[in-house]
Phi, psi and omega in degrees: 000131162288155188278351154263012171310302155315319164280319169311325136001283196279329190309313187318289157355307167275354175263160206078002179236302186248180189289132132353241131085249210292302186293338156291300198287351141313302199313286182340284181287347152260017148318340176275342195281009200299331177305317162319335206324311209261022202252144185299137195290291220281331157285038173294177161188161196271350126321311140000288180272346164287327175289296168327332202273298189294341184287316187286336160299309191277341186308143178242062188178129153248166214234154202003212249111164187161190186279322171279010176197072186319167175252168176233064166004328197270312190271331187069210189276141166300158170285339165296304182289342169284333177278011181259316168262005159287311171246022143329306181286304185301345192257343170281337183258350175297321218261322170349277175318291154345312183270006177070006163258006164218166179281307189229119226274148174260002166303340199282020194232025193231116165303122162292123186296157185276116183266121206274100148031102174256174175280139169320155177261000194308155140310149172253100181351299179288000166292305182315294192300333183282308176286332181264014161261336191279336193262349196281003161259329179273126183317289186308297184281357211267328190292315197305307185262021179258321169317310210264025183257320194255339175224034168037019163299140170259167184321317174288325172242044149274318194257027152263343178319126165248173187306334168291325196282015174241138168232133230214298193312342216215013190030029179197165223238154154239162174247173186224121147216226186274141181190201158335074190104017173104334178158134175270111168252146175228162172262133158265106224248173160201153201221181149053218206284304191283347172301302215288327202269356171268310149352279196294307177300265160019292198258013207223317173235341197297110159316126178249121182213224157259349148310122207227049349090099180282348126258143199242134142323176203284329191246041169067358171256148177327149175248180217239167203264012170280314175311280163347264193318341166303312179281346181262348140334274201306331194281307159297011173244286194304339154272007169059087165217162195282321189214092222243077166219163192306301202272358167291336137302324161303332190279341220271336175301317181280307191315313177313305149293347192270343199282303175290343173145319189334170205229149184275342175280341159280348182273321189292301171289349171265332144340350186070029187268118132291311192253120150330358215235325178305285182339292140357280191277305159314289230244319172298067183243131196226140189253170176304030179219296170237075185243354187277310208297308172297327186309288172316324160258032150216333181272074164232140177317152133322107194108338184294155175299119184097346180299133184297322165283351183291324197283322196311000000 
């Protein structure tokens, strides 16, 4: 078999299992390896892939780019993008093995790059409060951003929510969003103040018609998920805050629950994670003032004020 025989395969593979989505960013990321295409996969060699590895480490060029992720010339590929095609190649050659078409993978003799310590992506609490005072006469958006505050939904399966997927009665919504098979659906519970403010719309402004699109545009149709980032754009430009978009919220959810006592593995399922280890690497992030801060309230001796066996 060739390997590009093997990537057509694997690509095949996916489909029906995982999002359009996701089999483009194969497709995306094993494009360097296309120098292989006509060469027998099991004479692949993990030098083979250490040169290709090192041509793509040294590239002075990113490939697309836009207003939220400008490109830089200068600089080459990020260490994010590059650990995005590090485990690409890898996950293309376990199933290789998997599939019994090598004995073994040779990614496994290639160092995975080092990811440097970025600042949370959270919303900063006191921004949040500055956005729910400037929104809190408008019905729609005060629901919108008190929903993805209170139940870490992402953008997509807030506007996909339809008037069947809410049970208000149950505190809880269900959503569809990216996943397996195109999308996963889960419940989302909500409570307190994101309770009060779905409510409030719901029974106090949502136009009722045949859109059944549980938040609506201006001309009564559901609204989109551009729509969303747009109006929390404008809303972040006129209070000038540094960081206003759907998942910032989402992040601003998890820091919140690990802040008040929450645990990462019940935090990790209400995300909707399989694996406890996304959560963990994505979503736990503490910048240096509070790694100080925790430190001083749990790394205390015996006997010190607040030490837990002191209080028993």
């Amino acid at each position: 078999m060739t390997f590009d025989d093997a990537i057509k395969e694997f690509l095949r593979s996916h489909i029906g299992v995982n999002t359009p989505g996701t089999i483009d960013h194969y497709i995306k990321r094993l494009k360097p390896l296309a120098t292989f295409a006509d060469k027998p996969l099991r004479d692949i060699a993990a030098d083979d892939l250490r040169t290709t590895w090192i041509a793509l480490v040294e590239r002075k060029h990113r490939w697309g780019g836009g207003s939220d992720h400008p490109r830089d010339e200068s600089r080459g590929l990020s260490p994010f993008t590059l650990d995005g095609y590090f485990r690409a190649w890898s996950a293309f050659f376990n199933w290789c093995v998997l599939q019994e078409y090598i004995g073994g993978n040779p990614m496994r003799k290639l160092r995975r790059p080092s990811l440097p310590n970025i600042e949370p992506k959270a919303i900063p609490t006191d921004d949040l409060n500055r956005l729910l005072a400037e929104i809190r006469l408008n019905k729609r958006d005060y629901a919108i951003v008190t929903f993805f505050c209170n139940t870490n939904c992402r953008v997509g399966g807030l506007t996909g929510i339809r008037l069947d997927d809410v049970e208000l009665s149950e505190h809880r919504v269900w959503v569809t969003e990216k996943g397996r098979g195109g999308g996963k659906r889960r419940a989302v519970y909500l409570h307190g103040v994101a309770l009060a403010a779905l409510k409030d719309y719901l029974f106090n402004e949502r136009r009722w018609g045949e859109c059944d699109s549980l938040f609506l545009a201006e001309k009564g149709r559901g609204i989109t998920n551009d729509g969303v980032r747009m109006v929390l754009r404008r809303l972040a430009a006129r209070l000038k805050l540094r960081r206003a978009n759907p998942h910032s919220f989402r992040h601003w959810f998890a820091r919140n629950w690990l802040n008040n006592g929450g645990d990462l593995v019940s935090l990790s399922k209400a995300m909707g994670h399989n694996d406890p280890q996304v959560t963990i690497r994505f979503y736990a992030r503490w910048d240096d003032k509070e790694i100080r801060g925790k430190h001083e309230q749990f790394a205390r001796l015996p006997g010190e004020q607040g030490d837990a066996e002191s209080r028993s």
